[in-house]
N, C-alpha and C positions, 0 to 999 in steps of 0.2 A: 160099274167100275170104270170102263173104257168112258165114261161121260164123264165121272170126275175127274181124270189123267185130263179129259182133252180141256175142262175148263181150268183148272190146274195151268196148263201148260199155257192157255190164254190168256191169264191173269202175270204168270212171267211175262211174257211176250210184252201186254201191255204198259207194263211196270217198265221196259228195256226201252218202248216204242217211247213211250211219254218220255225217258233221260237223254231223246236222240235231239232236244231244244239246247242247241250250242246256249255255255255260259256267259253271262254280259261280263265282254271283255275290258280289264283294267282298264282305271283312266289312263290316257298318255301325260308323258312329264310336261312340263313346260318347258318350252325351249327358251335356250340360255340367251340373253340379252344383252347385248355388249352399252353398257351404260355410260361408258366414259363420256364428258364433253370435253371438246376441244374449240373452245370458242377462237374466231377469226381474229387476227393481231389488230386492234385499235393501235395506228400508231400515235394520233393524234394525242390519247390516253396515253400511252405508253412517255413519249416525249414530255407531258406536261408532269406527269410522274417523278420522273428524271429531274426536272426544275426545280420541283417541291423540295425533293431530298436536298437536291445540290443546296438551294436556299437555306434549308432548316443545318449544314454544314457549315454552311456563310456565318448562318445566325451564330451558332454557339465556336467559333472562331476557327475551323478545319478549311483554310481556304482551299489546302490542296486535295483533299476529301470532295471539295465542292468543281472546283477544277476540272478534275480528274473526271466529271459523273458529265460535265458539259463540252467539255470539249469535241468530244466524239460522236455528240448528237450527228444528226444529218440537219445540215442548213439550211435547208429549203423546208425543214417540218415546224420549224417554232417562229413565234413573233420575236417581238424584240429583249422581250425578258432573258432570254437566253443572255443575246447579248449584253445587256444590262448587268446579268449576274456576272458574265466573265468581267467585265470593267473594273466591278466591285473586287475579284478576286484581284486582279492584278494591281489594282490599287492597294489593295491592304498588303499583299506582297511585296509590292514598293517597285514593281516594273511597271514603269512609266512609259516608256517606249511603246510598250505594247498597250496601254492604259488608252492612249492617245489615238492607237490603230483603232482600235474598240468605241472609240468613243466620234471618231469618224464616220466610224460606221452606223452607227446609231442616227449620228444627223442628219445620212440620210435617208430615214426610215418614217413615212408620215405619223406611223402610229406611237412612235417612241419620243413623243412632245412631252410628255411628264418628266421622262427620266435627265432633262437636258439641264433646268435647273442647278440640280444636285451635281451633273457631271463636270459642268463648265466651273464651281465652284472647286470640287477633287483635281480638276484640271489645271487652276488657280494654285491650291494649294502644291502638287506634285511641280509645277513650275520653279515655284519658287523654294522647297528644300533641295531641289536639284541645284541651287544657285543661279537659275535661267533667268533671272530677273527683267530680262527685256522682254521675254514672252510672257511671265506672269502678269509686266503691266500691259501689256496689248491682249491679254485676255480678263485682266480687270475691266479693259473696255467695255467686253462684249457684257457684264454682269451687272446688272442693280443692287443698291443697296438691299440688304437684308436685315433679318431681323436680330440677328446674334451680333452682328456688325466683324462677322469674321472674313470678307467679304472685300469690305474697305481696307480694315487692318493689314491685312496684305497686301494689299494694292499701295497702300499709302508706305510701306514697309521694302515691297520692290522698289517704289520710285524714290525710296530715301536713300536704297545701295544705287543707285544711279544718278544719283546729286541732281534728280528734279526734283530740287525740294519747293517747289509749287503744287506740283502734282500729289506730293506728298501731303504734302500741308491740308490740302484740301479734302483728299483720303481719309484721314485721320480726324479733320472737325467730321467728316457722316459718320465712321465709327463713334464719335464722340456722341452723336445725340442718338446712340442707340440706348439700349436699359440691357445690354448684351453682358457676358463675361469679359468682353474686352472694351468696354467704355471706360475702364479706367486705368488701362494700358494702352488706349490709347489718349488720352488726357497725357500720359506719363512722354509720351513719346512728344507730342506737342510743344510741352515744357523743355525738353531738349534739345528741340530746333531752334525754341525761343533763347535756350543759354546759347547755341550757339551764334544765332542772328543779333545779340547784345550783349559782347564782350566786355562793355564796362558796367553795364548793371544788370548783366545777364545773372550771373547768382543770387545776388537778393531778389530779383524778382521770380526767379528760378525757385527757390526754397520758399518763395511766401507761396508760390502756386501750387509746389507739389506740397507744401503745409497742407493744404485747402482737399490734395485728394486724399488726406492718409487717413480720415474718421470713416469714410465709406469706404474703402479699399478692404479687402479680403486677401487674407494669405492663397497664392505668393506674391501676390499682387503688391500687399504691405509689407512685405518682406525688400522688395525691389526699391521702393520709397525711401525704405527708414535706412537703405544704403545709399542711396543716392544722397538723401541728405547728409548722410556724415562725411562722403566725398567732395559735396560740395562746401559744407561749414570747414571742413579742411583747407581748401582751398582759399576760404576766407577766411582762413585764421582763428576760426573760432572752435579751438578743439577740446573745449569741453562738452560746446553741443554736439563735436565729430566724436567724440568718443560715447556721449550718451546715448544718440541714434545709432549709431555699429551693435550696442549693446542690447536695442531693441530687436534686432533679426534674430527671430527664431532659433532656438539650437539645434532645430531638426532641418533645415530648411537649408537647401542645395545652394544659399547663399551666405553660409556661416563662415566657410574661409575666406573669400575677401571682407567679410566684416569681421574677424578678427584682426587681420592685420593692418584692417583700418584703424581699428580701436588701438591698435598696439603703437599705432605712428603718431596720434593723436593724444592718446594718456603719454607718450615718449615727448612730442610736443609743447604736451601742455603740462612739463615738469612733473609727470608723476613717473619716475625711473622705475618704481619698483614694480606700480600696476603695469607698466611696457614691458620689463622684464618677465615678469609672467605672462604675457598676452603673447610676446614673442617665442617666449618656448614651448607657451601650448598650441600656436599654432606650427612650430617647427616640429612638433612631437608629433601632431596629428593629420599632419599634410606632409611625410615624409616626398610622399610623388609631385609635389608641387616646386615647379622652378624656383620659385622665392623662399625654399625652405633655408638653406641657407644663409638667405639676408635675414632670418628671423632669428638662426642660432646667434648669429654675428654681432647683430642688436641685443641678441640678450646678453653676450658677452661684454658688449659696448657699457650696457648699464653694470652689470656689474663693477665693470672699471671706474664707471661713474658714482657709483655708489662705495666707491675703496675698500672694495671687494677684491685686495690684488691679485691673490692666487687663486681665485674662482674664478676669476677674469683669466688671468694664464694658462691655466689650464681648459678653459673650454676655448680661448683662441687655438690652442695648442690641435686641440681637440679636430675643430674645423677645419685646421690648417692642414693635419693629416690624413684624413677623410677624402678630403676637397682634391689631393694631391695623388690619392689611393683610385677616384674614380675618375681624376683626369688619365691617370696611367692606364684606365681598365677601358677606356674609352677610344685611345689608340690612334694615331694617324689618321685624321678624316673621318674621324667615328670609326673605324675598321673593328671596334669590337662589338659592335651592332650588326655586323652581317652573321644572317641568319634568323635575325628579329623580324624581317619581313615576311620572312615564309611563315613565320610562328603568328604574326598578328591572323596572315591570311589565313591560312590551315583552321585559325581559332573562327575564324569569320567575325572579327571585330576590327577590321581596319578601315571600318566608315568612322571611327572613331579619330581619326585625324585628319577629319572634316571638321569635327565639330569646332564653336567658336572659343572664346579663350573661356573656358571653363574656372581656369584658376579663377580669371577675376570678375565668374556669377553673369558675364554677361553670353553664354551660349545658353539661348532658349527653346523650347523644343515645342510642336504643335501638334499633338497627338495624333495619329489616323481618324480615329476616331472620333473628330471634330468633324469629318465630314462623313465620316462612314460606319459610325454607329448601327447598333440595331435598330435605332427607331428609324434612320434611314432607308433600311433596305426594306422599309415596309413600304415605300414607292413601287416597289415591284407587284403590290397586290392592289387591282384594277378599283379596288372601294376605297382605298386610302389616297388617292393622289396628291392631297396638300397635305402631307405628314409634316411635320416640324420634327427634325434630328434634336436629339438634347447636345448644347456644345460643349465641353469643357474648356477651362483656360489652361493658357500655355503656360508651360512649371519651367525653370531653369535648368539648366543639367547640374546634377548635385554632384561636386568631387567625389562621394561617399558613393554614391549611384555607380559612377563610370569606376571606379576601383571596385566594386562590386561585382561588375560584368567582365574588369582582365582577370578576377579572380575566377569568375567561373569558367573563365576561358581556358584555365590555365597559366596565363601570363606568370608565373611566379618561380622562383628557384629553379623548379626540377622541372617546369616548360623551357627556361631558358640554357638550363645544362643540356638539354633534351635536344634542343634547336640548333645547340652550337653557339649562343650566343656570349662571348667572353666576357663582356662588359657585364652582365647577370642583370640579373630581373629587375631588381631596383634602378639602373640607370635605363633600360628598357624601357618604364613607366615612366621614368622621369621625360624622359624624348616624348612618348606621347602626351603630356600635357605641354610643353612649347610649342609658342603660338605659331599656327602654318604658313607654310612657301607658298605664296599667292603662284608662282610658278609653275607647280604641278596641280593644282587644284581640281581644277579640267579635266588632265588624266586622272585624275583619282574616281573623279566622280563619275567619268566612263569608264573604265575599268570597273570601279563597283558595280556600276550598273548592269554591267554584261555579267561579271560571275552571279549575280544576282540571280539572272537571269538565265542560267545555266545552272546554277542550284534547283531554282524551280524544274527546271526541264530534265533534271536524273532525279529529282523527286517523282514525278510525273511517271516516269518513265518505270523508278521502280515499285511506285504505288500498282503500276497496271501489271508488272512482272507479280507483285505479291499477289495482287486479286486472280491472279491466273491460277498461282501456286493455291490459292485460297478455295478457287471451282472444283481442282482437281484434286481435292483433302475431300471438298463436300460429294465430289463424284465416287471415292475410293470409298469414301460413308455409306455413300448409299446402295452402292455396289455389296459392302460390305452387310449390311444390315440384309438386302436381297437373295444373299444369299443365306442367310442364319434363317430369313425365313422357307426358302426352300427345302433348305436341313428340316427343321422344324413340319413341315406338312411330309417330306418323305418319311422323318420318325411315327408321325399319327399315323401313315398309311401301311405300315409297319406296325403297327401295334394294330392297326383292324384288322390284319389276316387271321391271329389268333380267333379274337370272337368269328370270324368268317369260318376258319375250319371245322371248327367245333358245329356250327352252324350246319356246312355241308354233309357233317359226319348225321346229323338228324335227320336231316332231309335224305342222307344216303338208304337209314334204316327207314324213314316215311315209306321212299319210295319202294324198297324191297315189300313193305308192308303191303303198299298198295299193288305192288305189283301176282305180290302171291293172292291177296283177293279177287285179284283181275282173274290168274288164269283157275281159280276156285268159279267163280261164278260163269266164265266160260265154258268150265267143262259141265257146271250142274245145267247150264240152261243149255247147250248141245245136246249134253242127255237125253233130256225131257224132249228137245227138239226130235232127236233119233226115233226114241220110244215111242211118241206120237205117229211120225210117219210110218211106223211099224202096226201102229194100232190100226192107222187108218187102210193100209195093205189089206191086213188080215183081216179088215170088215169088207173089203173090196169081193177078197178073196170068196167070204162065204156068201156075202150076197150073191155072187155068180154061181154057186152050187146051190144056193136056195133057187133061183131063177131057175137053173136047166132042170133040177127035179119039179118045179110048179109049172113047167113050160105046155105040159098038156092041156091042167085043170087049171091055170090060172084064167083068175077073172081082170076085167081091165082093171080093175081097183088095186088088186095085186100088185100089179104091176106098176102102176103108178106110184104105188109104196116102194118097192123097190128101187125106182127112178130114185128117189127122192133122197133113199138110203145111200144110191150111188153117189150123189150128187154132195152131202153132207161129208163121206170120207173124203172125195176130193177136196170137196173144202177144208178139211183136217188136214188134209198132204199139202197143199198150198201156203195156208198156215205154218207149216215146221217147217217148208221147204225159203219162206218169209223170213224167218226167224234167225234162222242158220245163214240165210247169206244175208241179213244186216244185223248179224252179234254183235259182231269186230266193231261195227261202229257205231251202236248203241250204245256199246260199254265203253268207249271211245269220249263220249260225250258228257257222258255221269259227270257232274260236277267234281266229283272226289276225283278220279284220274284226270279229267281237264285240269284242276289246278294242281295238280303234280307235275303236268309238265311246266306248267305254266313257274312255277316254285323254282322246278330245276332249270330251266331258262335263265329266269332274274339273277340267279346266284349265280351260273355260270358268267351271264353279263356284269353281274359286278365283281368278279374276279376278274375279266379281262378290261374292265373300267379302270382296276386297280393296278392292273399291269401295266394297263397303258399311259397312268396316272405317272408312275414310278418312273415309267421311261423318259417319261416327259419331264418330271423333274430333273433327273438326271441330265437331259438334254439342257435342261436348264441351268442346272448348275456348271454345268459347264460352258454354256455361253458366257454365267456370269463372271466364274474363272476366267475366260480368255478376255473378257471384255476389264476385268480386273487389272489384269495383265499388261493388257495393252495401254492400259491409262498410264500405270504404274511405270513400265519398260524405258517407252520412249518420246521423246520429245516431240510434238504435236506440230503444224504450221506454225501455227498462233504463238507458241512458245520460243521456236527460234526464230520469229520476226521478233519478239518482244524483247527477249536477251539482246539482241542486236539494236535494236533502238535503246536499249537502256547502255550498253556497250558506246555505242554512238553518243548518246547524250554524257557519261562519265571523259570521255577524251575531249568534249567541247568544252565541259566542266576544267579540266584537268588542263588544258589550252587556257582559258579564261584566267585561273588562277596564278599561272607560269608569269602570262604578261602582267597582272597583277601585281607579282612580288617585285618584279622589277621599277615599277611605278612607285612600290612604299618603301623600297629598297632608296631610291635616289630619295624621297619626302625623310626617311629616316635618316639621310647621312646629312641632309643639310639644317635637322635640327640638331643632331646629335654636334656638328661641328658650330653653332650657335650656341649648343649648351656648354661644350667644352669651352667656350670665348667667356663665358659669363663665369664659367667654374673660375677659372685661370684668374678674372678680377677678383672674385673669391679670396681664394686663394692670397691673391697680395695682400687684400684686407686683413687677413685672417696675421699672416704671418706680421703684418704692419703694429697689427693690433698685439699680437702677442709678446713683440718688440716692445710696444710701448707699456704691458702689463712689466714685464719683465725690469723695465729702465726705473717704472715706480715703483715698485718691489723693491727693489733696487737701494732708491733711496728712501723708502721706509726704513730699510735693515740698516744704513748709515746714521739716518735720525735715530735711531735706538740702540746704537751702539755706544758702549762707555767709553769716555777720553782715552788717548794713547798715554802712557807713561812718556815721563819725560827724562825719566834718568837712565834710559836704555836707547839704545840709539833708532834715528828713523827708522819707519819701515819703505 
């Protein structure tokens, strides 16, 4: 019995010894890896980036979008494209000024030989609609003919405002043997040095030569021709060809009002009163803003009269004569009822409009920017394309239709000019701007525009960089905003995993109670066993010593040695329990089952305080994001009030620019306005001349068609 307890007890023992093999411990997590790249700033990439944009800005016509992206580069990080592009901006802008500094600067740049071309050409042209005609032809010098012959045309066009008409002459035959849009504008122009250098057989040969260019001539080109001719067959008398060619210009074509009132002087001419009558009043109907509107009412009242039409004739002098009389009164002292019109043209930003040339009679012609600085142009800027050819268009004339189109959108009209103060009112407003210009202010005109120009662009600029500032800190308050919905968002999930967590802990709470009450179960049964043993092995101690001292007479050594053996085996039984009992604790310690209970209640404690710490953290963050919200929001930044202040700065240069301005179109306006009053006023006598004389034949119409007097009443 005492041998089964002790194997018993050996087989615990063993079972506790073999669970004292620590469990293989979890794997560890991976640590977290901060992934983000933050590659090093390519400026070189970054600046040619910048170019791209600005370019592809250019291209679809955003100069100030394009401007705006290059200006601020750093100078020293790009080649010449940079500058190239700005040239282009300030060309299509129409600041010249600066077009020139830019274009300076390029020449002396080794690598910017392609763009030189093209520039000295836009350089050519900005010359000459500024009126600089002495620098246009000294930079016609420096250029070759081309292939558009736009080139010559200019050159031969500056030396003709400057009466070298050699230089010109010669100009104009290279344009000539081009196959360009302008070889037959310039043939046109040829033929008119020739009327003028053969005054007596200057227009027959004059019309048999521009005969010659009108089958291959393309509108407006044929348009410009078939008025010439009937200008010139007028002048020779021949006004039935004058009025057949007037009749060939276009009815869409910005050359229709002087060829109607060609036609109308010419069928008037050439005895046809009635077709003049109508040719006169449609163009007096339809060119109200035209200075000669009035000689057209006048003529058709004229025919009328001629046609003994007495009281249609009386009444339409009548007519004119009141009108004429109504707008000389509105016009005032000196023109005094057009102050105010000059602020209103400026304000409008249409007062390069009294640059233009005499529009009424079709010869102000206009050469589009985009003859030199198209999109196929600005494909010089890409290093594969260096011999682009630009597509050219030909010069159009300015169409009275055109230019009363843009005061219209300007405003110019009634309630601009009640608006402005202008007494005289709208309609004589526009009338002043089509008479023809004070060579006297000219210069000032075209400096002054050029500076407000120039000053528009720079509070353009100015407030482009104010908006993209306002534009960073929308997309900062965005993203700020968005940062924070997602820290909202990861504190609600962290928040919604407590629940499954508790619940969690509450199993693991009962786990561990489970395991804890088997723990101290199988401690107390294997102490037991442990106890009872060491008690087993005493009490064999015990009686082998009372077996010994009663055998101690008659024992034999074999006794005895049995004995030894006896003793020696309960020791080893007390050693055993006494083993046992001092490594319980941590045998049972080691059981897999209670190792991974702690190991359970570790994890879960650690992810509780993961999640605390998680939470705080958020919160820590959200409330950076807050402040940093805040502070975007609140107040105004360096960068912000340097940029109001440049933009501030740029609007009072602006607002300067336009002051001197008005004063400039202020005088151009009072010296046409007082021209037009001169012309009214003959008006006027005609008017009332003519209504006199409707009135005296009316007159004796009513006496031809009255019956004899009686004779047997006395005189009257």
């Amino acid at each position: 019995m005492v041998e089964q307890r002790l194997l018993l007890a050996l087989a615990l023992f063993s079972a506790v010894a073999g669970a004292q093999q620590p469990a293989s411990p979890p794997p560890a997590p991976n640590p977290v890896r901060d992934t983000t790249i933050i590659p090093p700033l390519d400026k070189g990439r970054a600046v040619d980036a910048e170019i791209r944009s600005a370019l592809y800005s250019l291209m679809t016509g955003d100069a100030i979008a394009a401007l705006s992206r290059l200006r601020p580069l750093d100078p020293g990080t790009e080649g010449a494209e940079r500058h190239f592009l700005i040239a282009e901006c300030y060309y299509r802008l129409g600041m010249d000024d600066s077009l020139r500094m830019e274009a300076a600067t390029l020449a002396a740049m080794p690598e910017a030989g392609r763009f030189q071309p093209l520039l000295h050409a836009q350089l050519l042209l900005a010359d000459y609609r500024d009126g600089d005609y002495a620098r246009a032809a000294d930079q016609a010098k420096t250029l070759g003919a081309d292939q558009s012959g736009i080139t010559s045309l200019l050159a031969g066009l500056a030396a003709y405002r400057l009466g070298q008409e050699p230089a010109a002459r010669s100009a104009f035959e290279a344009a000539e043997t081009t196959n360009g849009p302008y070889k037959a504008y310039a043939q046109y122009m040829l033929t008119v040095m020739g009327l003028k250098a053969d005054t007596a057989h200057g227009v027959a040969s004059a019309m048999l030569a521009i005969d010659s260019l009108v089958p291959s001539a393309q509108s407006p080109v044929s348009d410009q021709l078939h008025l010439t001719l009937a200008q010139l067959a007028y002048e020779g008398a021949q006004y039935d060809r004058a009025a057949t060619e007037a009749g060939l210009v276009s009815p869409t074509s910005g050359l229709r009002a002087p060829a109607l009132l060609t036609g109308a002087w010419s069928a008037y001419r050439g005895a046809k009163p009635q077709a003049a009558g109508d040719l006169f009043a449609t163009y007096a109907r339809d060119y109200p803003e035209l200075p000669a509107r009035d000689e057209g009412r006048l003529m058709h009242a004229q025919v009328a009269l001629q046609l003994h039409q007495d009281d249609s004739a009386a009444h339409a002098f009548k007519a004119v004569a009141d009108s004429v009389s109504a707008e000389v009164g509105g016009l005032g002292t000196n023109a005094s009822g057009l102050r105010g019109g000059a602020r209103l043209l400026v304000n409008a930003r249409v007062a390069d409009v009294l640059l233009l040339g005499d529009v009424a009679g079709g010869k102000a012609v206009t050469f589009p920017d985009s003859a030199e600085a198209g999109i196929d142009a600005l494909r010089i800027a890409v290093p594969s394309n260096p011999t682009e050819t630009p597509a050219v268009p030909a010069p159009t004339p300015v169409s009275v239709e055109a230019l009363t189109k843009r005061l219209d959108a300007a405003g110019i009209d009634s309630a601009g000019a009640s608006k402005g103060g202008v007494s005289a009112g709208a309609p004589l407003l526009r009338r002043v701007v089509f008479m023809p210009a004070s060579d006297a202010s000219r210069g000032d005109l075209a400096k002054g525009l050029a500076t407000l120009r120039d000053a528009d662009v720079g509070t353009e600029l100015a407030d482009q960089a104010v908006r993209s500032e306002k534009t960073n800190i929308a997309l900062q308050v965005a993203n700020l905003k968005r940062m924070r919905e997602m820290v909202q968002q990861e504190q609600d999930s962290l928040r919604s995993g407590f629940g499954p967590l508790a619940v969690a802990e509450d199993s693991l709470a009962k786990v561990t109670a489970n395991v804890d009450s088997a723990y101290y179960l199988l401690h107390r049964l294997i102490g037991a066993q442990s106890s009872e043993l060491r008690g087993l092995a005493n009490e064999n101690s015990a009686k082998l010593d009372s077996v010994q001292r009663s055998l101690q007479a008659s024992a034999t050594p074999a006794d005895i040695a049995y004995l030894q053996q006896e003793h020696e085996t309960a020791n080893i039984y007390r050693r055993i329990a006494d083993d046992v009992e001092a490594r319980l604790d941590s045998a049972i310690a080691h059981n897999p089952a209670f190792a991974l209970r702690d190991t359970v209640r570790q994890r879960g404690e650690r992810t509780r305080a993961l999640i605390v710490q998680t939470r705080a953290a958020g919160a820590v963050a959200a409330a950076a994001v807050d402040s940093a919200q805040a502070r975007v929001e609140r107040g105004p930044s360096e960068a912000r009030v340097a940029l109001r202040a440049a933009l501030a700065a740029a609007q009072s240069r602006r607002d300067a620019a336009a002051n001197a301005l008005v004063v400039t179109v202020d005088r151009e306006l009072t010296a046409r306005g007082i021209a037009l009053a001169a012309a009214m006023r003959r008006d006027l006598e005609a008017a009332e001349f003519g209504s006199a004389t409707a009135s005296f034949f009316r007159a004796i119409g009513a006496d031809s068609t009255a019956a004899p007097a009686s004779t047997s009443g006395s005189a009257p």
